[in-house]
C-alpha positions as CSV (number, residue, x, y, z in Angstrom):
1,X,17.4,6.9,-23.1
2,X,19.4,9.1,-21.3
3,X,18.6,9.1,-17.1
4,X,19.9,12.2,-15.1
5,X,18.4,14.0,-12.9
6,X,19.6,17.6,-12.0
7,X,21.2,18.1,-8.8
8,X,20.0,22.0,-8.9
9,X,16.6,23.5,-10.4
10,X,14.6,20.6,-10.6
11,X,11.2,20.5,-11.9
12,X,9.0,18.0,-10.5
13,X,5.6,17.5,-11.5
14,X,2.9,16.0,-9.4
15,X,-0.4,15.4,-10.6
16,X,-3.1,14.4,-8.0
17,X,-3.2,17.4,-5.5
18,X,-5.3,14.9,-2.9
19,X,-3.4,14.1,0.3
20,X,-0.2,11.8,-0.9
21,X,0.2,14.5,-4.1
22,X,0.2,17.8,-1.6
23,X,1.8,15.6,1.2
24,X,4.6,15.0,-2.5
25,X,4.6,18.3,-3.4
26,X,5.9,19.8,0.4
27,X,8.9,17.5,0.9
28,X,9.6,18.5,-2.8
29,X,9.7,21.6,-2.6
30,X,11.5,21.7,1.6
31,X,14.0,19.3,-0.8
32,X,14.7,22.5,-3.2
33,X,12.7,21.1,-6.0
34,X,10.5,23.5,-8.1
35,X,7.0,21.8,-8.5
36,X,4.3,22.0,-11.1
37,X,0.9,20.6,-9.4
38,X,-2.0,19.6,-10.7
39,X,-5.1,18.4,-10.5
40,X,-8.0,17.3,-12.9
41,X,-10.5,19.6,-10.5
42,X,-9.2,23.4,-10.9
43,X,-9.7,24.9,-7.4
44,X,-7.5,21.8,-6.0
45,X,-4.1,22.3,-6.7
46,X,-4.5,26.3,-5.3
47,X,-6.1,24.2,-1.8
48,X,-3.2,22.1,-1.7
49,X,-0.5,24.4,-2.0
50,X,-3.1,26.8,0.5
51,X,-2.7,23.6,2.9
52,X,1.3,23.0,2.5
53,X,1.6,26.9,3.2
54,X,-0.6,26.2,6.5
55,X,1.6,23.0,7.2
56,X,4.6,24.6,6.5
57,X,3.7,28.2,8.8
58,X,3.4,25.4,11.7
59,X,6.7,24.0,11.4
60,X,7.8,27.1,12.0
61,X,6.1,27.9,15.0
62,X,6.8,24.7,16.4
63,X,10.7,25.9,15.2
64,X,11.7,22.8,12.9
65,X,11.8,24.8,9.9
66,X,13.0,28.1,9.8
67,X,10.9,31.1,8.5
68,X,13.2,31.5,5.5
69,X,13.1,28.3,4.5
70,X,9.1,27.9,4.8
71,X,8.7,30.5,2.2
72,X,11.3,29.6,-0.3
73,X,9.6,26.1,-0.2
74,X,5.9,27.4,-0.3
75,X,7.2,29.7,-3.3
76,X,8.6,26.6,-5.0
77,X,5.0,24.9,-5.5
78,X,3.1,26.5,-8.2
79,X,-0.4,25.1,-9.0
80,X,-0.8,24.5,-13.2
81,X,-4.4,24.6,-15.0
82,X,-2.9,22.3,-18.0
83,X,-0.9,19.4,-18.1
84,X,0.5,20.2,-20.8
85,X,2.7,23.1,-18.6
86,X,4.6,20.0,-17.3
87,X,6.3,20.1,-20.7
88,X,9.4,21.0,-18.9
89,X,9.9,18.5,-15.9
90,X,12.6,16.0,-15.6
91,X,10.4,14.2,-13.2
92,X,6.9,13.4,-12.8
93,X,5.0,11.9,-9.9
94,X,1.6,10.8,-10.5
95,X,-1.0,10.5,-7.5
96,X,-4.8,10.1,-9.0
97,X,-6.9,7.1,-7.8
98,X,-5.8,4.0,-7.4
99,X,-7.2,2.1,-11.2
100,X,-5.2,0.7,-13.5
101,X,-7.0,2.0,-15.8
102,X,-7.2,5.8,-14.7
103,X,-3.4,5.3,-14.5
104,X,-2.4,3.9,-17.6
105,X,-4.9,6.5,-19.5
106,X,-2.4,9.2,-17.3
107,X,0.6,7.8,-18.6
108,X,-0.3,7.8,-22.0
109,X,-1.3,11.4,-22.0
110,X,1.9,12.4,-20.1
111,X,4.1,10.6,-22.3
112,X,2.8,13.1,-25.1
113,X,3.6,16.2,-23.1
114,X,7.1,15.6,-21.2
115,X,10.2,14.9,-23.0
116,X,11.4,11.4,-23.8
117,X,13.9,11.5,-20.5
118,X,11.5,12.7,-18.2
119,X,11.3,9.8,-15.7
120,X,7.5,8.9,-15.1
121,X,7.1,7.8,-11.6
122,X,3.5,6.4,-9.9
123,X,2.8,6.8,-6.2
124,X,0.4,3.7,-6.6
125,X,0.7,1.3,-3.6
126,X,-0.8,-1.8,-4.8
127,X,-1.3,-1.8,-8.4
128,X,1.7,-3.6,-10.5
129,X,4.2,-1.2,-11.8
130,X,5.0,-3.6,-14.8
131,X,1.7,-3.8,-15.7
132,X,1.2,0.5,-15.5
133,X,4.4,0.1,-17.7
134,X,2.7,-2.1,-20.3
135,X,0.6,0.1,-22.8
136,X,3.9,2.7,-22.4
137,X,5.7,4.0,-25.6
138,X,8.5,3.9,-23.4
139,X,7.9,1.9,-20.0
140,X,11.7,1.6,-19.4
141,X,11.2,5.5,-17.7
142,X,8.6,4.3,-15.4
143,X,8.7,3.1,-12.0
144,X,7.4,3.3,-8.6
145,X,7.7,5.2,-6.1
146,X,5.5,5.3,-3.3
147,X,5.3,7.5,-0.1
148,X,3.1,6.6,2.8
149,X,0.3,8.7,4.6
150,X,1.3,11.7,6.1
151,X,3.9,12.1,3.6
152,X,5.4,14.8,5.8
153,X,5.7,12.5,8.8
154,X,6.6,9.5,6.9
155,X,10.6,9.4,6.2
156,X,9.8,6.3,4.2
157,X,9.7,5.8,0.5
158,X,9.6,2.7,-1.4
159,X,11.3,2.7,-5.3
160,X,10.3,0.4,-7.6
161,X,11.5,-1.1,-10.1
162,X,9.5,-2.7,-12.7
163,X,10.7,-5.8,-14.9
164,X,11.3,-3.5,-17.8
165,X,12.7,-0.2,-15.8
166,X,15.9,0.9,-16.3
167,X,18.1,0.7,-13.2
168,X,19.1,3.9,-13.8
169,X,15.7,5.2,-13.3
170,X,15.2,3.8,-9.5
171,X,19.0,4.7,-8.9
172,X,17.5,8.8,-9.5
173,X,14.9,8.0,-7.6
174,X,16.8,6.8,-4.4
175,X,18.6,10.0,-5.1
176,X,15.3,12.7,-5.4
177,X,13.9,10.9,-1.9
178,X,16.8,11.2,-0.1
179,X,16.8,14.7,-1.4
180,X,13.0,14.8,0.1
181,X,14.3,14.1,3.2
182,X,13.1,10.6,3.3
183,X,14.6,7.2,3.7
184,X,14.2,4.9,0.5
185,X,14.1,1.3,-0.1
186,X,14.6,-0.6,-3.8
187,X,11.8,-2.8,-4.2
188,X,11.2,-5.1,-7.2
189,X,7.9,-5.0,-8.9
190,X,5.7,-7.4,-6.3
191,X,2.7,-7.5,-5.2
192,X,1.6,-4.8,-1.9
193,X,5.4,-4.4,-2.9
194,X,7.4,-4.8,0.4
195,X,5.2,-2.7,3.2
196,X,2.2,-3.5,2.5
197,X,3.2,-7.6,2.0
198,X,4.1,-7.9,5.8
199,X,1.3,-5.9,7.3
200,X,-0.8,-8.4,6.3
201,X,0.4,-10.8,8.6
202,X,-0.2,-8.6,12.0
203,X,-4.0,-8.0,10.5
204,X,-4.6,-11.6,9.0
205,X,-3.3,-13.4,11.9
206,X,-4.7,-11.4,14.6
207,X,-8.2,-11.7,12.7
208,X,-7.8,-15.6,12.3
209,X,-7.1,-16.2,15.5
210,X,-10.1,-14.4,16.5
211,X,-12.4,-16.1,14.5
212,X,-11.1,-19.3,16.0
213,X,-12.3,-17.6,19.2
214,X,-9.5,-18.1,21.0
215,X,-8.9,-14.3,22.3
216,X,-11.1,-11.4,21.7
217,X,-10.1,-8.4,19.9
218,X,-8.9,-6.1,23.4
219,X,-7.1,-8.9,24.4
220,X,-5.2,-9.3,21.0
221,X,-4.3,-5.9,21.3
222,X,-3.4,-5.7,24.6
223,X,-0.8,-8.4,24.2
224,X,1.0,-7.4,21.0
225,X,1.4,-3.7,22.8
226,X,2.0,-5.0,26.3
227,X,4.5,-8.6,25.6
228,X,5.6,-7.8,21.9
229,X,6.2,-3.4,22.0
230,X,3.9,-2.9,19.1
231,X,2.6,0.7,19.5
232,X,-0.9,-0.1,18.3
233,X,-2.7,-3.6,18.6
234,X,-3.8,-5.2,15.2
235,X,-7.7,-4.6,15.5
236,X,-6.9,-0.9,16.8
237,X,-4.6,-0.2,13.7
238,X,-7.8,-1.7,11.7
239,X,-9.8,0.9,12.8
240,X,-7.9,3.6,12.4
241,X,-6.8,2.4,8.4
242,X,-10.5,1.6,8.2
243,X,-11.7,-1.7,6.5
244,X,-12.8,-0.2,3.0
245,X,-9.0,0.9,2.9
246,X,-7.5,-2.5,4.0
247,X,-9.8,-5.2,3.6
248,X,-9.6,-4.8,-0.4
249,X,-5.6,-4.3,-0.6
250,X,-5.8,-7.3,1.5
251,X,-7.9,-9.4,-1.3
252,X,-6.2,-7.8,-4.3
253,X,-2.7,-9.2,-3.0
254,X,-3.9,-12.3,-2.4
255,X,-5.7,-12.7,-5.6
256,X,-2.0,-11.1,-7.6
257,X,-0.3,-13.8,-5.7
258,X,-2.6,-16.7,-6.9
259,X,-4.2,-17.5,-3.6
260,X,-1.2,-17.6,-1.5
261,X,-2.6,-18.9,1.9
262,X,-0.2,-17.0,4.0
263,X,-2.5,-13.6,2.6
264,X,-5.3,-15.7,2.8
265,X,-8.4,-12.8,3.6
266,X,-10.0,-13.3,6.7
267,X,-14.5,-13.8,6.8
268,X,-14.3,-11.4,10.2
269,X,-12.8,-8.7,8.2
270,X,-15.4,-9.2,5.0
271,X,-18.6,-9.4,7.4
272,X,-17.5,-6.3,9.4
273,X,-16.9,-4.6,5.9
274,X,-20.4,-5.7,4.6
275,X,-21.9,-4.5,8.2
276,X,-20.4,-1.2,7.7
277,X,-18.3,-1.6,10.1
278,X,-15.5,0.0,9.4
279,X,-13.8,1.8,12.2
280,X,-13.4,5.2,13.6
281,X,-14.5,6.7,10.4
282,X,-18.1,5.0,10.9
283,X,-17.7,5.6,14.9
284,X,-17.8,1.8,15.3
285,X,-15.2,-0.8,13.7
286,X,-13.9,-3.4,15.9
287,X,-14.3,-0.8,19.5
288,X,-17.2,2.1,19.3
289,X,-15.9,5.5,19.0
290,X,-16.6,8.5,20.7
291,X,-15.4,11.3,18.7
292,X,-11.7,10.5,17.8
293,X,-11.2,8.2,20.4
294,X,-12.4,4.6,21.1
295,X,-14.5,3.5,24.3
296,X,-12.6,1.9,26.9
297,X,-13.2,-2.0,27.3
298,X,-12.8,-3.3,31.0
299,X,-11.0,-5.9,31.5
300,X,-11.7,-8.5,34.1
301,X,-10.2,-8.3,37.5
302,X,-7.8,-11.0,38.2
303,X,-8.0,-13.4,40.6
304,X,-6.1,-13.3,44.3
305,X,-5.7,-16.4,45.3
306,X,-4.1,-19.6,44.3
307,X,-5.1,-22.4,46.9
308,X,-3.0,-25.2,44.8
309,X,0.7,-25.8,45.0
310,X,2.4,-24.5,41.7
311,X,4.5,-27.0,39.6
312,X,6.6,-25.8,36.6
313,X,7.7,-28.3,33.8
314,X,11.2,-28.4,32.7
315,X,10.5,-29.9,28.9
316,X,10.7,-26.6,27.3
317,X,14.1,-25.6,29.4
318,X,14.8,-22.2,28.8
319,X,11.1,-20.7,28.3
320,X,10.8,-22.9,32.0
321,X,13.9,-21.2,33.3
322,X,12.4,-18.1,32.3
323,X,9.5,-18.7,34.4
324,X,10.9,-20.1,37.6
325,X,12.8,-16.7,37.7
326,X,9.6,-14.8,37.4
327,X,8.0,-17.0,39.8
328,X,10.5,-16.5,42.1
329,X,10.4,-12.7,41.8
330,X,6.7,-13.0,43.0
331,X,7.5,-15.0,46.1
332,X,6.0,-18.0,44.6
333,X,7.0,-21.3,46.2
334,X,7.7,-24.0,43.2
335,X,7.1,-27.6,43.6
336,X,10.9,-29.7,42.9
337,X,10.1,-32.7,42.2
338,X,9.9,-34.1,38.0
339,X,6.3,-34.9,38.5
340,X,3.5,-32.5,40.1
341,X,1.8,-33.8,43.1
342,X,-1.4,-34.9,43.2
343,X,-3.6,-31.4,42.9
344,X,-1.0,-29.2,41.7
345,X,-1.5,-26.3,39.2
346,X,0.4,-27.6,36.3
347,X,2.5,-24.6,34.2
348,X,3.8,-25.2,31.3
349,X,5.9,-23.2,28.6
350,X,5.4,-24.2,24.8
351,X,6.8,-22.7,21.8
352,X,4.7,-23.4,18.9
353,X,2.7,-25.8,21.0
354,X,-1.3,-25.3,22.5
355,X,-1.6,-26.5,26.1
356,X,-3.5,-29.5,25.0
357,X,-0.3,-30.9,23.1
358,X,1.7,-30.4,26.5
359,X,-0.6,-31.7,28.5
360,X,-1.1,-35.1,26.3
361,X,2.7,-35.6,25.6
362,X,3.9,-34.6,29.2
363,X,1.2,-36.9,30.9
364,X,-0.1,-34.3,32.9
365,X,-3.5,-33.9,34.3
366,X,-5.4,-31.7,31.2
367,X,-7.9,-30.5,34.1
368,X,-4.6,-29.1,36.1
369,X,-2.9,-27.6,33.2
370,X,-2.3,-24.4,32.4
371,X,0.0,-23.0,29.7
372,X,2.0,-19.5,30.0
373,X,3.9,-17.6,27.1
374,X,7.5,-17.0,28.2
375,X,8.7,-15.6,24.7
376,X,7.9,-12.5,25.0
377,X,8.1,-9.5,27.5
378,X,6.4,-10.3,30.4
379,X,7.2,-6.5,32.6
380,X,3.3,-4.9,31.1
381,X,1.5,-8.1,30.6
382,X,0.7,-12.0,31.1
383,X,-0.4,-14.7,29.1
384,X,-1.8,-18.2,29.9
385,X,-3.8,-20.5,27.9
386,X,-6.0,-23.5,28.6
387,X,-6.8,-26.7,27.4
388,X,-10.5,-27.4,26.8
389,X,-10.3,-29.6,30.3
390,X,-8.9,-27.2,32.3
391,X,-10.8,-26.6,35.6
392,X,-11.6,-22.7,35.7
393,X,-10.4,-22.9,39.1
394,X,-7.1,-23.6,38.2
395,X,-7.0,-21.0,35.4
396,X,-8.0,-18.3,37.9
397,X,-5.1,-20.0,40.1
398,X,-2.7,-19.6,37.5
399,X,-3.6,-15.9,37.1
400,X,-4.0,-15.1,40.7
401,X,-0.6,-16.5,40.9
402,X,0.8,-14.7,37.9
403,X,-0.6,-11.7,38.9
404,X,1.0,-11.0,42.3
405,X,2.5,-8.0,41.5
406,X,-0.7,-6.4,39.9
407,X,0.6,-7.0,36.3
408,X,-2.6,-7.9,34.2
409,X,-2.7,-11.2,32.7
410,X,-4.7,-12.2,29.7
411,X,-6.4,-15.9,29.3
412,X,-6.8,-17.5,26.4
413,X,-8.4,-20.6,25.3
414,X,-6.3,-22.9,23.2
415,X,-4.2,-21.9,20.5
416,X,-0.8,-23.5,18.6
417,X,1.2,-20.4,19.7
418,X,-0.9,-18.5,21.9
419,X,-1.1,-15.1,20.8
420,X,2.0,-13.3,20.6
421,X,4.0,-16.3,19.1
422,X,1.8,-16.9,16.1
423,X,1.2,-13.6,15.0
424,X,5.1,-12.6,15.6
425,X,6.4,-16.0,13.2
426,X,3.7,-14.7,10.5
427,X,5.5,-11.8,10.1
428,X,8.7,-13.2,10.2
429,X,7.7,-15.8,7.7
430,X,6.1,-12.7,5.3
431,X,9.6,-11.6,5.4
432,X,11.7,-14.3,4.8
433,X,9.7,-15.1,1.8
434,X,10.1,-11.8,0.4
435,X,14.5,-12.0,1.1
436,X,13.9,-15.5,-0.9
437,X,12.2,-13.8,-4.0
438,X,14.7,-10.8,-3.9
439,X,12.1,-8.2,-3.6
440,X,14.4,-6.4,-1.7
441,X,17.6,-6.5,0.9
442,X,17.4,-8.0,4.0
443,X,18.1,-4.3,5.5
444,X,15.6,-2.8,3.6
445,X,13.1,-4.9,4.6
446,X,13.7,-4.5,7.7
447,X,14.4,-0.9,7.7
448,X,11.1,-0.1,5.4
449,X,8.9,-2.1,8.3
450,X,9.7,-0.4,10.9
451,X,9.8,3.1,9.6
452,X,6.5,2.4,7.3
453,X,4.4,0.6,9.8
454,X,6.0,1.2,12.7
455,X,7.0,-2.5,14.3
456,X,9.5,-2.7,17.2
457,X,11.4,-4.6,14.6
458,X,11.6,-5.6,11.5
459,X,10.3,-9.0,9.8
460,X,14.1,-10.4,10.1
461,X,14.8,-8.8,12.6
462,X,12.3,-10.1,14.8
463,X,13.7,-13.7,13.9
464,X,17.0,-13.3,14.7
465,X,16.1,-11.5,17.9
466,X,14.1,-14.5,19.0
467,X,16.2,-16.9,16.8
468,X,15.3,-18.4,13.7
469,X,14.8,-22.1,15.3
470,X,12.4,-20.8,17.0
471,X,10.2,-19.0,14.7
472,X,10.7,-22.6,12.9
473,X,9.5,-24.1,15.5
474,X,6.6,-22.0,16.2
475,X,5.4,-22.4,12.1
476,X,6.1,-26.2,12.2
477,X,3.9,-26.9,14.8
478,X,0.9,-24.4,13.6
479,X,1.4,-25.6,10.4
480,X,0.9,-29.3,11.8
481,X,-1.5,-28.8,14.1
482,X,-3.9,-27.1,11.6
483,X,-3.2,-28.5,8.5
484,X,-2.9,-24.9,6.9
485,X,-0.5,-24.3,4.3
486,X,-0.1,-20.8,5.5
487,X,1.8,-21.9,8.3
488,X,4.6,-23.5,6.2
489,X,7.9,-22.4,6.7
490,X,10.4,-20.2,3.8
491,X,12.9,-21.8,2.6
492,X,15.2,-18.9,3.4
493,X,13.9,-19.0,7.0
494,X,15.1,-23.1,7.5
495,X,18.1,-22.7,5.7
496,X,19.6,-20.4,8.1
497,X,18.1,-22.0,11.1
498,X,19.7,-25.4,9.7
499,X,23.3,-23.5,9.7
500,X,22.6,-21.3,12.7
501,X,22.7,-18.1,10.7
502,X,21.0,-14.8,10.8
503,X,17.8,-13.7,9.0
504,X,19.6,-11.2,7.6
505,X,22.3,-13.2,5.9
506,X,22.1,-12.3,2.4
507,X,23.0,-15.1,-0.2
């Protein structure tokens, strides 16, 4: 099989005129590309290009396209009745519902129109693209490659290769969605392929954690915007994907994996789906909706005063350090000596650890003891946790104290890495397991993360920012403290905290 695409006049086919195919069929044709689109319903594809004409008419008003330009791409998209007019392609995109089935009976009928080097490409973004391949006359042409939703807005695109494609085929492809204007990533043939693989650890964790009911859902999100940068909190991202969308691509990647525990599916997530529950699209999901736009949940006012002396332990030294400077900020007066007096409120600063663990191995008075995140940012938001004995006197303390400067501060009860820290080394560990298998580079993956879902960083990048013995440390203790296989760290992740190397060293 000969693979080459055209660098001038070519003809792209997209069939599907739905969202993703009419989202396809605009960057196509702003790339130069002339595209056939259809659709199994016959008014569709005339909609679709109708829409991309509206889409494209506002890009100009808003001046990032010119006039020109918006019409020689709207006059590139021309809606077909047949498939059989795709004849002629040298590329075909296919965007119909995600069954295997539906696909595969696609394929086969496409494989009897185009020519025997069209390359067959499937926007599918969970199904296996080796097993789409498998009934193929010729499944070396076919591969993946999947845009995300708005495809306009989106610059990513993920290609890839399944175990029989040709490399040649994903090489074209690179080149056609850089030609789209979009960024792409080689991925091997995996399951939720690379995106879709890490965002289930912000979703899964957050949800586990709160079934534990350590933290309710505002407060989850209010620390992974406010301490971690995340521009959406888990539970709020949940409700705007809606749970009939992810709930289901979170159980079919867990089941393709074999029951993985680190995609375990989470029983909140399944009874809010059973409940109909499913977010803004149902006007109630995890927060009730008032038109587009969720209904503010108070949050409790903090505390003002702190009648105890404060104590800070010194056995996690540079989380400590962190907070005797923010202390200090405050105007906060800090016991010195290595053991808190008598009724002091006792802060401490684990990594990994609950506030029960410091409280026992420190010898400190559980009733006195209060823990505080110092991983993350601390500038929006606070966190402290307590042990089941702490005195709610001196966990109002601690936030009366922490909260000097007006800075909310979110409590918790007790948790193996509060909030932040847990849900933070899932996705670093979601990452480092995918480097190990070779889905992809370690720059792709962290490049396709944050342009496809939007993190502050990416899966690696997030370890090496916050170093990989400490996301080790974080998973070793979770993973001891609750027994859970989920919590067990890659290989690739210890090996390079062992040598003191990046994430992002590739082997």
């Amino acid at each position: 099989m000969s693979v080459s695409l055209p660098q001038t006049d070519l003809i792209l086919g997209v069939v599907g005129a739905g969202a993703m195919g009419r989202g396809i069929a605009q960057v196509a044709a702003i790339g130069g590309m002339t595209v056939l689109l259809f659709d199994s319903r016959p008014e569709a594809a005339a909609e679709a290009r109708q829409y991309v004409e509206k889409m494209l008419a506002r890009a100009v008003e808003k001046n990032t396209l010119s006039a020109p330009d918006a019409q020689a791409a709207i006059g590139r998209i021309r809606p077909i009745a047949n498939l059989a007019e795709l004849a002629a392609c040298h590329l075909v995109i296919e965007a119909v519902v995600e069954n295997l089935k539906v696909k595969q009976e696609m394929f086969a009928e496409l494989e009897d129109i185009v020519s025997d080097d069209c390359i067959i490409a499937s926007n599918t973004s969970s199904l296996s693209i080796t097993t789409i391949a498998a009934r193929a006359r010729r499944p070396q042409r076919i591969a993946g490659f999947h845009f995300f939703n708005p495809v306009p807005l989106m610059r990513l695109v993920e290609v890839i290769d399944g175990l029989l494609t040709l490399p040649a085929v994903g090489d074209a492809l690179m080149d056609v969605g850089r030609r789209m204007g979009r960024e792409p990533v080689r991925v091997k043939d995996a399951p939720g392929f690379l995106v879709n693989q890490v965002g289930r650890a912000y979703t899964l964790e957050a949800a586990h954690l709160v079934s534990e009911g350590i933290a309710s859902f505002a407060d989850v999100d209010a620390v992974m915007r406010d301490m971690v940068g995340f521009r959406m909190g888990p539970f709020e991202l949940l409700d705007l994907v809606g749970l009939d969308v992810n709930h289901p691509a979170t159980e079919a990647i867990y089941r393709q994996f074999y029951e993985e525990p680190r995609y375990r599916p989470s029983v909140l997530m399944q009874g809010h789906l059973d409940a109909g529950l499913l977010g803004s699209k149902s006007k109630r999901g995890f927060y009730i909706y008032d038109g587009a736009k969720a209904a503010p949940v108070a949050e409790a006012p903090a505390p003002t005063e702190c009648p105890y002396p404060v104590w800070v332990s010194r056995a996690e030294a540079e989380t400590a350090a962190r907070l005797l400077a923010l202390l200090d900020g405050l105007g906060v007066t800090v016991e010195g000596g290595e053991r808190p007096s008598a009724n002091a409120l006792c802060l401490v600063t684990p990594v990994g650890e609950d506030a029960t663990q410091c409280a026992v191995a420190q010898g400190l008075d559980a009733r006195r003891t209060v823990a505080v995140d110092m991983l993350f940012n601390t500038q929006k938001r606070r966190c402290v946790m307590s042990t089941p004995l702490t005195d709610p006197a001196y966990r109002d303390a601690a936030r009366a104290v922490l909260g000097k400067d007006g800075v909310p501060v979110t409590a918790l009860r007790d948790s193996p890495g509060f909030i932040a820290q847990r849900i933070v080394a899932m996705i670093v560990n979601i990452g480092v397991s995918i480097a190990q298998q070779r889905t992809a580079s370690p720059d792709d993956i962290n490049k396709a993360v944050k342009l496809g879902l939007g993190y502050p960083h990416g899966p690696l990048g997030f370890g090496d920012t916050l170093g990989p013995k400490t996301i080790q440390k974080i998973l070793v203790s979770m993973q001891q403290r609750y027994g859970d296989q989920r919590y067990r760290p890659g290989l690739w992740l210890v090996r390079r905290a062992e040598l003191g190397a990046p994430l992002t060293l590739q082997d």
